[in-house]
C-alpha positions in Angstrom: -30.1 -7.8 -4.5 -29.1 -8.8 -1.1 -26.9 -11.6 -2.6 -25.2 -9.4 -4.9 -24.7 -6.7 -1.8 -23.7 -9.5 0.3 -21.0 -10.8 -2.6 -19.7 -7.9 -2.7 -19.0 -7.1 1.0 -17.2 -10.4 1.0 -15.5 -9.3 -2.5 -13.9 -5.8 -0.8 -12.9 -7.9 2.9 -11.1 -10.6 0.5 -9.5 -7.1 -1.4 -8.5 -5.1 1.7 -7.1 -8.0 3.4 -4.5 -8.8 0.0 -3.9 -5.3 -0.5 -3.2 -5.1 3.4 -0.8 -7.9 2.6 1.3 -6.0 0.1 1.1 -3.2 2.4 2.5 -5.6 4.9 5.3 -6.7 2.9 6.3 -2.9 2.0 6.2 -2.2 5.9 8.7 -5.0 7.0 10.3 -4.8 4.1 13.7 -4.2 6.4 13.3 -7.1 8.5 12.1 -9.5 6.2 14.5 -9.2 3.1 17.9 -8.8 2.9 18.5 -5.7 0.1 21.3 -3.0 0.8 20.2 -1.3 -1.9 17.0 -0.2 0.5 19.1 2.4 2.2 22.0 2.6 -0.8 19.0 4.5 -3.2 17.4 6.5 -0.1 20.7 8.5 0.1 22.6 10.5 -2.0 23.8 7.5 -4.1 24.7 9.2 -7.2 28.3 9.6 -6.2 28.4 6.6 -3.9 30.0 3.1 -5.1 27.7 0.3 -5.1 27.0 -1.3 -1.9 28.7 -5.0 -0.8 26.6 -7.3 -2.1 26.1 -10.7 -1.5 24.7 -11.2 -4.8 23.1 -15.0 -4.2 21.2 -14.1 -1.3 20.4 -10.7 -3.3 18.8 -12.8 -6.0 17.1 -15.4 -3.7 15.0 -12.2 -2.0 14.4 -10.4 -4.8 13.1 -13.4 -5.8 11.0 -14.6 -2.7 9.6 -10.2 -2.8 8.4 -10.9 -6.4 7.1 -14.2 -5.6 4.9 -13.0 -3.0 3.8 -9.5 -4.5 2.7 -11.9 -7.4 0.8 -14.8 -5.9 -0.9 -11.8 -3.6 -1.5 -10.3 -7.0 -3.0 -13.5 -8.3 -5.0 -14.1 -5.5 -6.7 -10.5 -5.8 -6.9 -10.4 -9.7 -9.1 -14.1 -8.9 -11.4 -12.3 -6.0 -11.9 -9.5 -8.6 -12.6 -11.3 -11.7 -13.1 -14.9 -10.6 -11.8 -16.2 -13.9 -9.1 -18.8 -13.8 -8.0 -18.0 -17.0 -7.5 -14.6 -16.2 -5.1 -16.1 -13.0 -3.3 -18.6 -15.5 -2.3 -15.3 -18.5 -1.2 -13.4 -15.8 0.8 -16.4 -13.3 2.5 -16.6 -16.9 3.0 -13.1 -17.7 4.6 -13.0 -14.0 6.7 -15.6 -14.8 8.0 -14.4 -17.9 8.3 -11.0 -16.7 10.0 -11.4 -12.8 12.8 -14.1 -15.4 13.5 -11.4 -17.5 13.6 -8.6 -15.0 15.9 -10.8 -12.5 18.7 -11.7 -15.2 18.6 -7.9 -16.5 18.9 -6.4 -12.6 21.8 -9.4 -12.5 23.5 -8.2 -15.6 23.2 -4.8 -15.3 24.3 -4.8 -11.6 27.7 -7.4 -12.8 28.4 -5.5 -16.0 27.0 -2.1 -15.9 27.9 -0.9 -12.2 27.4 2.4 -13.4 23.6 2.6 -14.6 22.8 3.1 -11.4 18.9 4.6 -12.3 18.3 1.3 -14.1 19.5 -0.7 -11.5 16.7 1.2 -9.2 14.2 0.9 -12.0 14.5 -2.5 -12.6 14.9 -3.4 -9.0 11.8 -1.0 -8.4 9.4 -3.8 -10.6 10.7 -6.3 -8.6 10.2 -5.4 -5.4 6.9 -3.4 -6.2 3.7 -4.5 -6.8 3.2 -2.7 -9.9 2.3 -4.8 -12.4 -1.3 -5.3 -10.8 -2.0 -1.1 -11.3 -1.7 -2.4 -14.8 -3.7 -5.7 -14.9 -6.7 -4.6 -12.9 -7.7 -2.0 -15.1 -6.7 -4.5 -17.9 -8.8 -6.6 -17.4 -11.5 -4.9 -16.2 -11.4 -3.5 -19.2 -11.7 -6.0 -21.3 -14.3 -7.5 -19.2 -16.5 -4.1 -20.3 -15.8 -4.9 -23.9 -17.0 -8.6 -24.2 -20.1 -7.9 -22.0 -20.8 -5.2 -24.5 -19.9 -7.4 -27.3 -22.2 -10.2 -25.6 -25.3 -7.8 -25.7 -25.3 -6.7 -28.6 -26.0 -10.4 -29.8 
């Protein structure tokens, strides 16, 4: 019992401390990334032009912003679960999802100027942890499922 309690202590420092991470990054999110679009979609930017854009070092910290959110992510979906192959499905699914989400914020933003509220949605998933509000309860769920499935063998 005193294991398990003492497990689980560790198991909520190791989840603060991530989540204090993506906290973190949200915080300094100014200083640390370049994105005019920060103060471009606080304002009233329905009538506004786009901002200037240096689109290459736009891409490169989007980029580095989704990289970190995700290997934060991974690192708290493996103190949560402690399944590698839980880590590898979703390092994938991260993959595949930040590729397609970068080329469609790049396309939209080059040919459709206009779509301004997908710009901000897409943009929002990249820069947003939000993917792991989806996995955790995911997989938690499943997790429920095969342990029932396990005793009723």
């Amino acid at each position: 019992m005193l294991k398990k309690l003492l497990s689980d202590k560790k198991k909520i420092g190791w989840s603060l401390f991530l989540i204090l991470l993506l906290v973190l990054i949200r915080a300094f999110e100014e200083t640390i990334f370049y994105d005019p679009f920060l103060d471009y979609f606080k304002g009233g930017y329905a009538q506004q032009p786009l901002p200037t854009i240096n689109i290459v070092k736009l891409f490169f910290s989007l980029g580095m912003r989704f990289y970190l959110n995700s290997m934060i992510s991974l690192f708290l979906l493996y103190v949560l679960f402690k399944d590698k192959q839980i880590v590898k499905f979703t390092a994938f699914l991260y993959m595949v999802l930040g590729s397609i989400l970068m080329i469609s914020f790049i396309f939209t933003m080059t040919f459709f100027p206009h779509e301004k509220m997908t710009l901000f949605y897409i943009r929002r998933f990249l820069i947003q942890p939000i993917f792991i509000l989806l996995f955790i309860p995911a997989f938690f769920y499943q997790k429920q499922l095969s342990q029932r499935q396990s005793n009723k063998k």
